[in-house]
N, C-alpha and C positions, 0 to 999 in steps of 0.2 A: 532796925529790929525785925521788921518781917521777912527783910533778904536771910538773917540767920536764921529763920525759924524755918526755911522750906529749906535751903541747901541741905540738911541732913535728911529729907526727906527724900528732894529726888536725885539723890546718892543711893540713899535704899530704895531708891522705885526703880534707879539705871539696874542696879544689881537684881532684881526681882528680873525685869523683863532680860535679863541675859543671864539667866541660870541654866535655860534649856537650849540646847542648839540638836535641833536635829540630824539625826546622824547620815548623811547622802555624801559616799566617796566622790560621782561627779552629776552635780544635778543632770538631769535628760535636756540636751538643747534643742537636737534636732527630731522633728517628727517623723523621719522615717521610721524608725523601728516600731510606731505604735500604727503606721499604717502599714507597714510589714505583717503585726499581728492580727490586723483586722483584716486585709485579705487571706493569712493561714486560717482565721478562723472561719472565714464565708467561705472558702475550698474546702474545710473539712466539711462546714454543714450541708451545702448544696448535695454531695452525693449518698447524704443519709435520710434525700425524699424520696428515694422509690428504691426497691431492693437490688442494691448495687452491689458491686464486688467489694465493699468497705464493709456495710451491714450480715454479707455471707462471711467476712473474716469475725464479725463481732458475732455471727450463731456459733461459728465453731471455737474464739478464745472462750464462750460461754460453757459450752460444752466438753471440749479439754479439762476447764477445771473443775467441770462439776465431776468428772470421771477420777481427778486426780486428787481429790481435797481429803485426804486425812483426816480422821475428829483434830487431831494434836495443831493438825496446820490450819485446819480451821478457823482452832479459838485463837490462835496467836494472832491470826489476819485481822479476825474481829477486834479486839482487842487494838491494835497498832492502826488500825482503822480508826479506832478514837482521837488520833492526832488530827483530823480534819472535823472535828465537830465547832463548829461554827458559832454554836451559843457559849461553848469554854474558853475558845481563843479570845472571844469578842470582851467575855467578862475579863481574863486576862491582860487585855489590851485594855478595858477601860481601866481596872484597877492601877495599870502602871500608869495611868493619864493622870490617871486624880492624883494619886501620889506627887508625878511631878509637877503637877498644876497647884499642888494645896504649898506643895515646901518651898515651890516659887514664887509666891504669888502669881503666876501666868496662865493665862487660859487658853491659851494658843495648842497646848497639848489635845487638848481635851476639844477644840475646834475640829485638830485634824482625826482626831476620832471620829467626831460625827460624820466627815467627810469619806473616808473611807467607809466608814458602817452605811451610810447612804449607801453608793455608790458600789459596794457589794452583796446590799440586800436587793437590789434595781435589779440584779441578775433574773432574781425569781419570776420577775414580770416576762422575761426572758425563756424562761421556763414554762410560764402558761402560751407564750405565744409560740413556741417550736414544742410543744407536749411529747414525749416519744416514751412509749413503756417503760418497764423494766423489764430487768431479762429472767426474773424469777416470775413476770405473772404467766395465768394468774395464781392469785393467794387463794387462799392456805396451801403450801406446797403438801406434797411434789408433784408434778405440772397436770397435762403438759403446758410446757413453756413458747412463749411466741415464736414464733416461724420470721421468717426474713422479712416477708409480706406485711405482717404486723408488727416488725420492730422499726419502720421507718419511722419520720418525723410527720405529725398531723395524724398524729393517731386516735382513735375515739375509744382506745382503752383505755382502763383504769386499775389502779393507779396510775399516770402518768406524771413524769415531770424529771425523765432522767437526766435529760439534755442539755447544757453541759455539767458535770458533777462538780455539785457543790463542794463536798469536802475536798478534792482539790483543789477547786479556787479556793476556798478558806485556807489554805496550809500557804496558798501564794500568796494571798495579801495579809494574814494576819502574823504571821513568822515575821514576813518582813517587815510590817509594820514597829512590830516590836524590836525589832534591830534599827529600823528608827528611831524609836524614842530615848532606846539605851543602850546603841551599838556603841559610842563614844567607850562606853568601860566594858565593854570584851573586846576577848583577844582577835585576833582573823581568825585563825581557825576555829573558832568559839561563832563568830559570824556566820562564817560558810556554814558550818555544821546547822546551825539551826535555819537559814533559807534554805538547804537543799535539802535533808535528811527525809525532813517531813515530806514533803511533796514528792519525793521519790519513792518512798513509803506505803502511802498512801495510794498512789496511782497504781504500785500492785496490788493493793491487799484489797481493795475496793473492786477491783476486775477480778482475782482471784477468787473471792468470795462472791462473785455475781449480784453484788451491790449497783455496781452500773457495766454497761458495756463499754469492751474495749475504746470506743472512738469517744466514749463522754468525757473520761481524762483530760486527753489532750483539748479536748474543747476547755474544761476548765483549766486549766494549766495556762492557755493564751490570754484568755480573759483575765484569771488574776496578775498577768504579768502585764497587763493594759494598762488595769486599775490601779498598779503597783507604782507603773511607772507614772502614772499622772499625779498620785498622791506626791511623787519623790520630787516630781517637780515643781512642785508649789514651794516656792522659801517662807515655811511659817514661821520662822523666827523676825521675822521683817516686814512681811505681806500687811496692809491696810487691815485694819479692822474697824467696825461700828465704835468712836468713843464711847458709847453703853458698857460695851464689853470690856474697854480698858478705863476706868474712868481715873484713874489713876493719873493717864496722859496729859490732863487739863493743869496738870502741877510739873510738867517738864519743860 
C-alpha cells in the first residue's frame, strides 16, 4: 500500500524536475576562450592608465559625435540605448524564472538567476576599483569635457565609473540568459537576432551619444561574454543542489 501511494508521486516529481532544460547548443568545455578573454580584457585596460594613443582615439570618437549628432539621431540613440538597462533585462530575466520555476515545480531556474545576477552585479566593484570619468564631465553640460590626461583610469573625478560599460555587458549576459531559459522554442534566427542585435546596438548608440567612451564597450562586451560563458557552463538541469532546496528529492 505505501509503494502505491508514492509511485504517482515521484512520477510527478521525475516530470517536475525535467520540465526545464536549459538551452546551451554546446556546453563551454575547454578554458581557453574565457582565458582568451581575460587577457583581451587586461590589453585593452592596461593602456587606458596614462594617456595613450587608445584614450586620444576615445577624445576624438567623443568629439566626432558630439559635432555629428542630429536632435533626430539623438533621441533614437537614446531611446535603443534602453536595450542595455540592467534593471529591465534583469526583471525580464527574473520574471521568465519564476514562470518557469512556478509551472515546474523547479527552482533551478530561478538558481541560475541569482547566479548570473551575482556575478554581473560584481562588475560594479569593478567599477569602483578602475574609476575613469565620463566623457561628458563635467555636469551640467556643455563642458568643457575631460581632456586625455583626465580620461584615464584612477581618476579622482566625479562622476566616475565608466569603465567597463555597463549596458553592454547587460545586453551580453541578460539576452543570452534569456535564450537560455527559452531558447528551446525560438527559431535560430529568432536566437541569433536577440544575442546580437542588442549588443551591437547598443555599443553604438551608447559611444554615439557620449554615454561612455569608445574603449568602455568593448570592455563590457568581454566581460559579459566571460560571465556568459560560465553561467552556460554550469549543467543546471543536473548540478547538486542543498536537499532544502529540492526537498522533494527525499521521495525519489
Amino acid at each position: 500500500m505505501p509503494v502505491a501511494r508514492l509511485t504517482p508521486v515521484i512520477a510527478a516529481d521525475q516530470r517536475r524536475t525535467d520540465a526545464w532544460r536549459p538551452f546551451v547548443l554546446k556546453r563551454p568545455r575547454s578554458w581557453v576562450p574565457e582565458i582568451v578573454l581575460a587577457v583581451a580584457f587586461a590589453a585593452l585596460t592596461i593602456p587606458l592608465a596614462w594617456p595613450s594613443p587608445l584614450v586620444d582615439l576615445d577624445i576624438w570618437i567623443r568629439d566626432f559625435s558630439d559635432a555629428h549628432r542630429p536632435e533626430w539621431a539623438y533621441l533614437l540613440a537614446v531611446q535603443t540605448n534602453r536595450l542595455g538597462q540592467g534593471g529591465l533585462l534583469g526583471g525580464i530575466a527574473l520574471g521568465i524564472a519564476a514562470i518557469i520555476a512556478w509551472r515546474g515545480r523547479n527552482v533551478r531556474p530561478l538558481i541560475a538567476f541569482l547566479v548570473a545576477y551575482g556575478m554581473a552585479g560584481a562588475v560594479l566593484v569593478l567599477k569602483y576599483t578602475l574609476p575613469r570619468v565620463y566623457p561628458h564631465w563635467p555636469r551640467p553640460e556643455p563642458g568643457p569635457y575631460a581632456e586625455a590626461a583626465q580620461a584615464v583610469l584612477f581618476t579622482s573625478l566625479d562622476p566616475s565609473g565608466a569603465y567597463p560599460s555597463g549596458h553592454v555587458l547587460n545586453t551580453i549576459i541578460w539576452y543570452g540568459f534569456i535564450v537560455l531559459l527559452i531558447g528551446a522554442h525560438m527559431r535560430r534566427w529568432q536566437r541569433g537576432l536577440v544575442r546580437l542585435a542588442p549588443p551591437v546596438i547598443v555599443m553604438f548608440s551608447t559611444t554615439y551619444v557620449s554615454f561612455h567612451w569608445f574603449s568602455d564597450t568593448p570592455g563590457g562586451l568581454v566581460l559579459g561574454l566571460l560571465i556568459l560563458r560560465t553561467v552556460q557552463r554550469i549543467p543546471w538541469d543536473t548540478v547538486v543542489l542543498p536537499i532544502w532546496l529540492e526537498p522533494d528529492r527525499r521521495y525519489r
